[in-house]
C-alpha positions as CSV (number, residue, x, y, z in Angstrom):
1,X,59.2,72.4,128.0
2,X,61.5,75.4,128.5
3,X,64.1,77.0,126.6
4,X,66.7,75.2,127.9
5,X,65.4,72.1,127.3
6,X,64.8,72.9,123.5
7,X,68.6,74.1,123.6
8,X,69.8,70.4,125.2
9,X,67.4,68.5,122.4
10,X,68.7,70.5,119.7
11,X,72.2,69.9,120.4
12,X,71.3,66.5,121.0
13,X,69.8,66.1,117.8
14,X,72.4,67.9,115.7
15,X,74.8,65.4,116.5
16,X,76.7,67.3,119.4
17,X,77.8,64.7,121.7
18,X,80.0,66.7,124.1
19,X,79.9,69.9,126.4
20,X,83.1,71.4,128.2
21,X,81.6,73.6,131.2
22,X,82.2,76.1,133.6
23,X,79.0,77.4,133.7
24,X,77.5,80.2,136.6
25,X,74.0,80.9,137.9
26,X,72.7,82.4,134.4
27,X,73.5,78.7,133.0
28,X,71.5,77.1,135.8
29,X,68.0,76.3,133.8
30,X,70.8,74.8,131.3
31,X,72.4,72.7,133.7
32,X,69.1,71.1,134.8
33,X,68.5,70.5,131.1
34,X,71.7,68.8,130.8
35,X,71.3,66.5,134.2
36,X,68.2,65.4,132.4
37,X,69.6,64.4,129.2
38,X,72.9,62.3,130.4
39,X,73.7,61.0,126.5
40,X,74.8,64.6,126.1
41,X,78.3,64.0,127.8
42,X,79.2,67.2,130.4
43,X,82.8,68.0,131.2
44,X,83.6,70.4,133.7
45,X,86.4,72.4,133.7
46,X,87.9,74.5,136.4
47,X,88.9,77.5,134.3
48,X,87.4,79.0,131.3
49,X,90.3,78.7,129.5
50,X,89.9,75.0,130.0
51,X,86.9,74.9,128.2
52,X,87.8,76.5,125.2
53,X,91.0,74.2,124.6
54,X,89.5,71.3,125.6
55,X,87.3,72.3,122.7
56,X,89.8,73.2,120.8
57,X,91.5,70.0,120.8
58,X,88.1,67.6,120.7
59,X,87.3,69.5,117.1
60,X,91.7,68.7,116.1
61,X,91.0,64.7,116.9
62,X,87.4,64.1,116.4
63,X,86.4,66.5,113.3
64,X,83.4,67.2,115.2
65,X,82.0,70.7,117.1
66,X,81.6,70.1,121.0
67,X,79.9,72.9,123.1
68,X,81.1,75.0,125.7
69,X,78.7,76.2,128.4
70,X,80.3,79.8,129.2
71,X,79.1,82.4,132.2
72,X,78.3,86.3,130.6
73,X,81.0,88.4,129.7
74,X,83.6,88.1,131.9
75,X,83.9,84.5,132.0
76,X,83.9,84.2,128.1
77,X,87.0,86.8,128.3
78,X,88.9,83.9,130.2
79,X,88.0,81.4,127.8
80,X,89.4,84.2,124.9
81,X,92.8,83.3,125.0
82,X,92.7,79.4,124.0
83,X,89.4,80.2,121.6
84,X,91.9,82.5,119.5
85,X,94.3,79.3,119.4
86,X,90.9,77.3,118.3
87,X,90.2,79.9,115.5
88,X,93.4,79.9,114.1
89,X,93.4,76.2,114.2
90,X,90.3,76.6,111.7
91,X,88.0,74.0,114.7
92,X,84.8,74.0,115.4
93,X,83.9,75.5,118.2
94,X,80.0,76.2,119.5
95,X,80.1,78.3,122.5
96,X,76.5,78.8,124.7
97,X,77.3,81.9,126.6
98,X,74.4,82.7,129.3
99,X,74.0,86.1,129.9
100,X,71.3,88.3,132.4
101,X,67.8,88.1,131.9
102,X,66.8,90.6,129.1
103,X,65.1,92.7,131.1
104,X,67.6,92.8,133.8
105,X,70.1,94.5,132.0
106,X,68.5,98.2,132.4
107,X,70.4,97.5,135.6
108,X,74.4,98.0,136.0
109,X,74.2,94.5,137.9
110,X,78.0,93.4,138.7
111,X,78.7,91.2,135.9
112,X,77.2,92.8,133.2
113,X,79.4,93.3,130.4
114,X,79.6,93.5,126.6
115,X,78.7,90.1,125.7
116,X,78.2,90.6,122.4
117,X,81.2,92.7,121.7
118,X,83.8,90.1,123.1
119,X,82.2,87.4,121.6
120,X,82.5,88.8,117.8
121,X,86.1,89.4,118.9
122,X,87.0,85.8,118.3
123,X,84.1,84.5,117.0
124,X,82.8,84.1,113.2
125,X,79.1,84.2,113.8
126,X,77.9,85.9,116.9
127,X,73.6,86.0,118.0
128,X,71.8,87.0,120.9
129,X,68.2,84.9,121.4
130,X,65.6,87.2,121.3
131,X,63.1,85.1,123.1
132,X,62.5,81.4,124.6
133,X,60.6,80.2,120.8
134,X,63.7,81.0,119.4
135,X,66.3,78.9,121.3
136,X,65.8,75.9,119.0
137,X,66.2,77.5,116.1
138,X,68.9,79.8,116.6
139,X,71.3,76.9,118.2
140,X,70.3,75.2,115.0
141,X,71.5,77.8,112.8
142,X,74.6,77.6,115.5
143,X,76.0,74.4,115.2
144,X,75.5,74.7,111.9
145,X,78.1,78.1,111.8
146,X,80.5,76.1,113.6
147,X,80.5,73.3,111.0
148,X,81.2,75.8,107.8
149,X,84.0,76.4,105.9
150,X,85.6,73.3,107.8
151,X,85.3,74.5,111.3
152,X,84.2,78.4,112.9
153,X,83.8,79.7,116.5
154,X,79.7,80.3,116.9
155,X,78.5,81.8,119.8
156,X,75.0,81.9,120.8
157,X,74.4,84.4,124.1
158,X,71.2,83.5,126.0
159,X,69.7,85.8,128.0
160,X,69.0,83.7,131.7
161,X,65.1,84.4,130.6
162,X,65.1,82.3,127.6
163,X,66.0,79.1,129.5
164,X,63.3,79.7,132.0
165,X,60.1,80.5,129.5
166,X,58.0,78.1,127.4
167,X,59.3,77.1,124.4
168,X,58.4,74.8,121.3
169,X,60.1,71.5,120.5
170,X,63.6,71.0,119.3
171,X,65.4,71.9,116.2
172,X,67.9,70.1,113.5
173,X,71.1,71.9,112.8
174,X,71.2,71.8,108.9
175,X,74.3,70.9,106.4
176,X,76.9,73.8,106.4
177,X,76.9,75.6,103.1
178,X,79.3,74.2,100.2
179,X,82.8,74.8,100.4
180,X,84.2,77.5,97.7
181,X,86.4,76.5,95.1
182,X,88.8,78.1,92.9
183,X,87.7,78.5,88.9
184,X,89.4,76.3,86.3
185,X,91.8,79.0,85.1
186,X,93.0,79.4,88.5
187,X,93.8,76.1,88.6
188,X,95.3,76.0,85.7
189,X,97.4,79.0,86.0
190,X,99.0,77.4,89.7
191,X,99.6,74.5,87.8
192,X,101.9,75.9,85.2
193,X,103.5,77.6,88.2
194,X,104.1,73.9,90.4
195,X,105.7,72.6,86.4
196,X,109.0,75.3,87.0
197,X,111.8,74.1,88.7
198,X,111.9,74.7,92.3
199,X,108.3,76.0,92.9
200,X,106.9,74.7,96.5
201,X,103.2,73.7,96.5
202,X,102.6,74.8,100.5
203,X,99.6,72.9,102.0
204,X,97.9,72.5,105.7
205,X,94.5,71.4,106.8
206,X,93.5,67.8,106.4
207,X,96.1,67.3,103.9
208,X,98.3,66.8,106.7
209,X,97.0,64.0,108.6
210,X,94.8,62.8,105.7
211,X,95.1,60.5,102.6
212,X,94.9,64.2,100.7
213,X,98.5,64.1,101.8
214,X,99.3,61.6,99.4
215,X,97.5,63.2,96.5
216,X,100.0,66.2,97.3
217,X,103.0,64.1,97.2
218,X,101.9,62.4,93.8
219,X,101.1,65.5,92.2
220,X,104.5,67.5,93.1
221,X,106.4,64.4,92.4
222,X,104.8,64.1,88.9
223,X,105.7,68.2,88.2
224,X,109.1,68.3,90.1
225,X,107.5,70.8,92.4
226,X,108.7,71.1,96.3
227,X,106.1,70.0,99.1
228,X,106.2,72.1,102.2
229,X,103.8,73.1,105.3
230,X,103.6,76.0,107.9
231,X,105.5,75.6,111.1
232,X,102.1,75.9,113.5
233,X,99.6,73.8,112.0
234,X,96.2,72.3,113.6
235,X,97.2,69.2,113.4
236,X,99.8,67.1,111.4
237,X,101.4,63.7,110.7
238,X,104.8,62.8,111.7
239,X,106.7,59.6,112.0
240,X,107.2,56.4,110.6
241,X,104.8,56.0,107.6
242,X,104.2,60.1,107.3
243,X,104.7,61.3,104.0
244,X,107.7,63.0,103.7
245,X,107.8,67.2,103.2
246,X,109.4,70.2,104.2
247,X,108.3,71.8,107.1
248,X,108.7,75.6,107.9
249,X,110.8,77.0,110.9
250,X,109.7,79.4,113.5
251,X,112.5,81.7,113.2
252,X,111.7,84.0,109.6
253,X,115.5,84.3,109.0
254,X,115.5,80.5,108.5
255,X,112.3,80.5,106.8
256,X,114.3,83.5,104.4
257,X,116.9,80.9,103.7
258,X,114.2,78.5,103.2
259,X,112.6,79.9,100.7
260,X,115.0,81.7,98.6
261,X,115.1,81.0,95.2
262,X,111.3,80.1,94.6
263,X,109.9,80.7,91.2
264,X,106.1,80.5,92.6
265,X,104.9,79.6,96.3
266,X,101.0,78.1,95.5
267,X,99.2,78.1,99.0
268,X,96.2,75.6,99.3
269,X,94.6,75.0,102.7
270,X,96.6,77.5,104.0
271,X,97.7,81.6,104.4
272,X,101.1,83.3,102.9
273,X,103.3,82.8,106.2
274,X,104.4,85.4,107.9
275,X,107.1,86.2,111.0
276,X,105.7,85.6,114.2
277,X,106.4,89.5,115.1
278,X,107.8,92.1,113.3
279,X,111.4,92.3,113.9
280,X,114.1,95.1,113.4
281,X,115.5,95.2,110.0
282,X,113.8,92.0,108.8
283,X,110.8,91.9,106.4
284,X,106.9,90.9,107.5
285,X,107.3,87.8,105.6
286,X,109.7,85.2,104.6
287,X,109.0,84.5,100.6
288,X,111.5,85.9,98.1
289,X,110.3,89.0,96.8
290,X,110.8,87.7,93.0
291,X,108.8,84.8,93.9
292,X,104.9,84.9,92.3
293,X,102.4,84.2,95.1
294,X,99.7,81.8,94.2
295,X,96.9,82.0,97.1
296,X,94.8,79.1,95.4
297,X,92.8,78.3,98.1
298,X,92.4,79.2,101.7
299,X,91.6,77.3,104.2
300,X,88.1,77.9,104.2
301,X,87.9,76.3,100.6
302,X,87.4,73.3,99.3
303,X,90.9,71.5,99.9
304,X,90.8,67.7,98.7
305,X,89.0,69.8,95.0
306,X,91.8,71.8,94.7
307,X,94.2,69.1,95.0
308,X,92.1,66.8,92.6
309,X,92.1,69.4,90.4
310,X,95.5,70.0,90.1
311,X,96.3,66.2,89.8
312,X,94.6,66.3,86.7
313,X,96.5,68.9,85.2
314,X,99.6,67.8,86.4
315,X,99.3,64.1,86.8
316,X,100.2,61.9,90.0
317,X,103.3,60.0,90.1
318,X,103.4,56.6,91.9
319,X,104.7,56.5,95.5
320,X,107.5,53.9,96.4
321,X,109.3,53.8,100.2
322,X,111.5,57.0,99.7
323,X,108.5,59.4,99.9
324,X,107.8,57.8,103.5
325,X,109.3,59.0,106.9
326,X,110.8,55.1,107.3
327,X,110.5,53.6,111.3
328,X,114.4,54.4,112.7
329,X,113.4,54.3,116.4
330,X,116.3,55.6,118.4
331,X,117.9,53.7,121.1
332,X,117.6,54.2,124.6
333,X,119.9,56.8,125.4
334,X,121.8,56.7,129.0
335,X,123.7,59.2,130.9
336,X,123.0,62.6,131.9
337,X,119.7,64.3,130.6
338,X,119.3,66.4,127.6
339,X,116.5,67.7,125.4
340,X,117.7,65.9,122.5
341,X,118.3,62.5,124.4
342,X,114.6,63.6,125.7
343,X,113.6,62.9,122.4
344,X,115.2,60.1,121.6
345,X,113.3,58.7,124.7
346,X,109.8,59.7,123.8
347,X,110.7,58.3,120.3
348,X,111.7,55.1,121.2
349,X,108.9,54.6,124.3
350,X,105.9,55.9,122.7
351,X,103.6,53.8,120.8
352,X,102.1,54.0,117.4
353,X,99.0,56.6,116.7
354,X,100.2,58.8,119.7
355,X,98.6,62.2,120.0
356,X,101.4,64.5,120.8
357,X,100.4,67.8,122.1
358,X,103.7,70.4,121.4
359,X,103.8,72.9,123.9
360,X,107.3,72.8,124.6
361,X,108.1,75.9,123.3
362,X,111.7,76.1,123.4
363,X,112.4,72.9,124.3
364,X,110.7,71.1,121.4
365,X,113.1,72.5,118.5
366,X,115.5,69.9,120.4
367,X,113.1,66.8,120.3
368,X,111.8,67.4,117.2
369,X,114.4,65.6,115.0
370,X,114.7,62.1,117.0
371,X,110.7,62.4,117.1
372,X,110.4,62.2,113.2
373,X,112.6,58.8,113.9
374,X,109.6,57.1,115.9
375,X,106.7,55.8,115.4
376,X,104.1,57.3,113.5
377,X,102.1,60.0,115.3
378,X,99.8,63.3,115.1
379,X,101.0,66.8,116.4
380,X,98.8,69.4,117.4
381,X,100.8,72.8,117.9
382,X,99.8,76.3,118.9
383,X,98.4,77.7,116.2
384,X,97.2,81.3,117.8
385,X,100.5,81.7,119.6
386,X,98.6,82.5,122.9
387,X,100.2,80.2,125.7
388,X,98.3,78.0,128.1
389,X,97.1,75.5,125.1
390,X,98.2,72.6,125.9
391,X,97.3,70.8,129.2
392,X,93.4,71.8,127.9
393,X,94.1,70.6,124.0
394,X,95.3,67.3,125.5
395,X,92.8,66.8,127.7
396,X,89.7,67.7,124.6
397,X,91.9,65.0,122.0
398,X,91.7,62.6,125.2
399,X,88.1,63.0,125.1
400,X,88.0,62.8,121.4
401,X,90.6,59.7,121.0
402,X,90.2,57.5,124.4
403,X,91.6,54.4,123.3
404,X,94.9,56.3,121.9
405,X,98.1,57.4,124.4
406,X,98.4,61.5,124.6
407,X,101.3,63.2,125.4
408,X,101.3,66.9,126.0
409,X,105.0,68.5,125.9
410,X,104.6,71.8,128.5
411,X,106.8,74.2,129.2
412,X,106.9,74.8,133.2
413,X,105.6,79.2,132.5
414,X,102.6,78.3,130.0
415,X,101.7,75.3,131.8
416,X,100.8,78.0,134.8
417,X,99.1,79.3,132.7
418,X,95.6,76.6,132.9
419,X,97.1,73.8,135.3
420,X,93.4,73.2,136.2
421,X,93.5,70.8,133.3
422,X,95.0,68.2,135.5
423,X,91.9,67.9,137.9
424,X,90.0,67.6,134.9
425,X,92.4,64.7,133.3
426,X,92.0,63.1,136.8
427,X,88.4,63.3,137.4
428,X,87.8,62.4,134.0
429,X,90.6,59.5,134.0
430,X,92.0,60.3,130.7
431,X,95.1,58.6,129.8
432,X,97.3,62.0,129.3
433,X,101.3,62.2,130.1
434,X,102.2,65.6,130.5
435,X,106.3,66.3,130.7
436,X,107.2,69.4,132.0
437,X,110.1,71.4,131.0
438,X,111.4,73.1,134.5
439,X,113.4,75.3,132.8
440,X,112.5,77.7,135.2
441,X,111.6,80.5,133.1
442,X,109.8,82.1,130.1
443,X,113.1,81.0,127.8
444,X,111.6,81.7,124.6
445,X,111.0,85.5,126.0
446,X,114.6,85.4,126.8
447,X,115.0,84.4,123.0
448,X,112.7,87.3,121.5
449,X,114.7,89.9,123.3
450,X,117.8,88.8,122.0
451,X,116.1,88.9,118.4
452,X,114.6,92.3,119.0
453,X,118.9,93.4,119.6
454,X,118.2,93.8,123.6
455,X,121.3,92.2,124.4
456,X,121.6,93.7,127.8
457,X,119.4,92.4,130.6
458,X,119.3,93.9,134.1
459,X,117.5,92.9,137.4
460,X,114.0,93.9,136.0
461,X,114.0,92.2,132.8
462,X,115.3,89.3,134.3
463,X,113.1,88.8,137.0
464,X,110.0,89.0,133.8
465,X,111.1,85.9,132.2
466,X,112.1,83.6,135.7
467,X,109.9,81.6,137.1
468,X,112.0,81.3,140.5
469,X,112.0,82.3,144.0
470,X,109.9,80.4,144.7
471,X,110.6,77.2,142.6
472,X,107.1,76.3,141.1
473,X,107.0,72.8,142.2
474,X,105.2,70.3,139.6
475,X,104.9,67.2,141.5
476,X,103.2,68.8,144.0
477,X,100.9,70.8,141.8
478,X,100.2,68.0,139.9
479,X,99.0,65.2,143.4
480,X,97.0,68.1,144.0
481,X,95.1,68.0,141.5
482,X,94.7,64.5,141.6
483,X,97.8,63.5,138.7
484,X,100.0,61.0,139.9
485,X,103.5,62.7,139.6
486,X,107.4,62.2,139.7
487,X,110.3,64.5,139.3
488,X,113.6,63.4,137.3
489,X,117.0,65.2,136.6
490,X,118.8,61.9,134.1
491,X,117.8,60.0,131.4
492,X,117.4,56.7,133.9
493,X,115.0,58.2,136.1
494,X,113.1,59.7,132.8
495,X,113.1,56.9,131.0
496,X,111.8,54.7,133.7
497,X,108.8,57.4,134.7
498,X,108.3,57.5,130.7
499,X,108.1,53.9,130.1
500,X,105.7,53.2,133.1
501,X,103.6,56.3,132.4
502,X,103.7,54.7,128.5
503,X,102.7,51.1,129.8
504,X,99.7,52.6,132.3
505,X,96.2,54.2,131.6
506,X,95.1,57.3,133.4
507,X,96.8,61.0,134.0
508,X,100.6,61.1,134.5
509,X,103.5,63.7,135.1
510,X,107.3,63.6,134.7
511,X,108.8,66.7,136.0
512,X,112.1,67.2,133.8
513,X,114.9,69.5,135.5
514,X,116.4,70.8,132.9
């Protein structure tokens, strides 16, 4: 037995199920391990980037770590972007990085790089394996980092030697550590903060999408306190039979106005918000500066205690119908196309327990209020802010969920960004509908000019944020990665496409002209 194999058994019997690939000749022992162990399920994708949100979104669905199978430095830099997104999104993320043979790397070979410096960029625990007896054990201690404090990016670099040499039997990835928790005084002191009139009790995490959610409503409703959540969360609930609460904006002016007035903001589950840049003449963050500040619990800590524990000092109210989004689906709208009549489509088409993957960008502030009309659903937004999530997210939740619809909304310049998704979607026959925005531009750079008082644009800064001359065409990017495709400028032609993709299993796109 080699290293490699001891890595595949150890995965294998730490409950890992799943590996998103692009692996290169330092991975090959690892490979050969994985061809011999087919219950480990192996997913290639065709960019790095790829990888890491597929892995991203797998951890958002399934609560559970997959692996990636990365190639040295450089091609963990290309899976960077969409691992930021992951870490911010708090998932689990174990990432096998091969790297040269130890003693090869003396040598300025072509791709050697600083493996272990862009790994601990992004990653929470970072470890090079010293020798081929330590494999087991250190992807042990691995998947075990990517499990704590309810999800962390691990990366184990293995040196191409490792794989090759003799090694000992397998390893068992052990529980992650306890989750921290506030002391009682804390508690009690956000408590009598929730009881004044207009405080907000701002939660994230599995309160969102979990029955937690419901111990938040009871508890506010018993004090009188506001229920609220970020704007860019992991993963949330929305739709008929969500519970109902607040939700933040993207712009920080509106978040200002929203708000204003607060006696106390108590944060559990998640960080004090902030602007998504710093803007002229506007603050870093949105809460009133009179308001206290109450950081109860991050997101690393012990969520579904903290909420307990507050219900018992403040009691739970009983729930009726008016603290639940109610099912309004909107009718089928007709005539020319719009964003908002969009919406109202998607809402009325898709069915219950969608996965909708929101990287619209611009376009989804539009959809968003005819969405919350339909059936009940879960979003997963872009968390890091780093574009190119989506297509990869949807394809890792369509792994994680395959007997539930996903939809990814994509913009037409992020979508460029890891289109390679869609041979993976195809090859994999996953049962995604991706509808792309044509805008034909980066609109929501447009936007952030504007709001950084740039209010003249010549040739140059133009010609940044369009995406034409040559119009990117999506249909035929799409058939050639193997996605069945169709391109519609009105509301008939979209709601038919919709509607068929909706009623059929397997990769779709709808090119939207808009």
């Amino acid at each position: 037995m080699n290293g490699a194999e001891t890595l595949v058994q150890t995965l294998l019997a730490s409950g890992v199920k799943v590996c998103f690939a692009n692996p290169g000749t330092s991975e090959m022992h690892f490979v050969a391990a994985l061809d011999r162990h087919p219950e480990l399920r192996c997913i290639l994708c065709l960019f790095e980037g790829g990888v890491s949100g597929a892995a991203d979104g797998y951890y958002r669905m399934k609560g559970e770590v997959a692996a990636t199978l990365l190639h040295l430095a450089p091609g963990f830099g290309n899976a960077f972007a969409n691992l930021h997104n992951a870490r911010k999104a708090q998932s689990g993320v174990l990432n096998i990085m091969g790297d040269h043979a130890d003693y090869h790397l003396r040598f300025e070979a072509p791709l050697k790089g600083d493996t272990v410096g862009v790994a601990r960029a992004v990653s929470h625990w970072t470890r090079v394996c010293a020798s081929a007896d330590k494999v087991a054990g250190d992807a042990a201690e691995a998947v075990q980092a990517a499990r704590a404090g309810g999800g962390q990016i691990a990366t184990l670099i293995l040196p191409a030697n490792t794989a090759w040499e003799e090694a000992p039997g397998a390893a068992v990835a052990p529980p992650p550590p306890a989750l921290r928790r506030p002391s009682r005084d804390e508690i009690a002191a956000a408590a009598r903060a929730l009881r004044q009139p207009g405080a907000i009790l701002m939660i994230d995490g599995p309160a969102l999408y979990t029955d937690l959610g419901l111990s938040a409503k009871r508890l506010t409703k018993a004090c009188g306190a506001r229920l609220m959540q970020p704007f860019f969360a992991a993963r949330f609930r929305r739709g008929a039979g969500a519970v109902k609460m607040e939700r933040m904006a993207y712009r920080l002016p509106d978040n200002q106005a929203l708000l204003a007035g607060a006696p106390a903001l108590v944060l559990c589950g998640t960080a004090r918000p902030a602007g998504f840049f710093a803007y002229p003449g506007l603050p870093s963050t949105p809460d009133d500066p009179d308001t206290r500040l109450i950081e109860l619990c991050s997101r690393e800590m012990d969520i579904a205690w903290c909420l307990q524990a507050l219900a018992e000092e403040l009691g739970e109210a009983e729930l009726g119908p008016e603290d639940f989004v109610p099912l309004d689906r909107p009718a089928m709208p007709e005539g020319p196309l719009t964003l908002p009549k969009l919406g109202e489509a998607i809402a009325a088409l898709m069915p219950e327990d969608t996965v909708l993957v929101d990287e619209g960008i611009t376009a989804s502030a539009h959809l968003a209020p005819a969405l919350r009309r339909g059936p009940g659903h879960d979003v997963l937004t872009i968390t890091g802010g780093s574009i190119g999530f989506g297509l990869p997210c949807a394809t890792g939740a369509a792994v994680a969920c395959p007997d539930r619809k996903v939809v990814v909304l994509e913009g037409d310049g992020s979508g460029m960004y890891t289109l390679q998704s869609l041979w993976t979607m195809a090859r994999e026959r996953l049962d995604v509908t991706t509808v792309v925005f044509a805008n034909r531009g980066y609109q929501i750079l447009r936007e952030e000019l504007a709001a950084m008082g740039v209010n003249e644009v010549g040739r140059n800064a133009a010609r940044m944020f369009d995406v034409e001359g040559p119009v990117l065409d999506w249909v035929a990017l799409a058939q050639g990665h193997g996605v069945q495709a169709v391109r519609v400028s009105d509301m008939a032609g979209f709601n038919a496409a919709f509607a068929e993709a909706m009623g059929q299993k397997g990769p779709r796109l709808i090119e939207v002209v808009c």
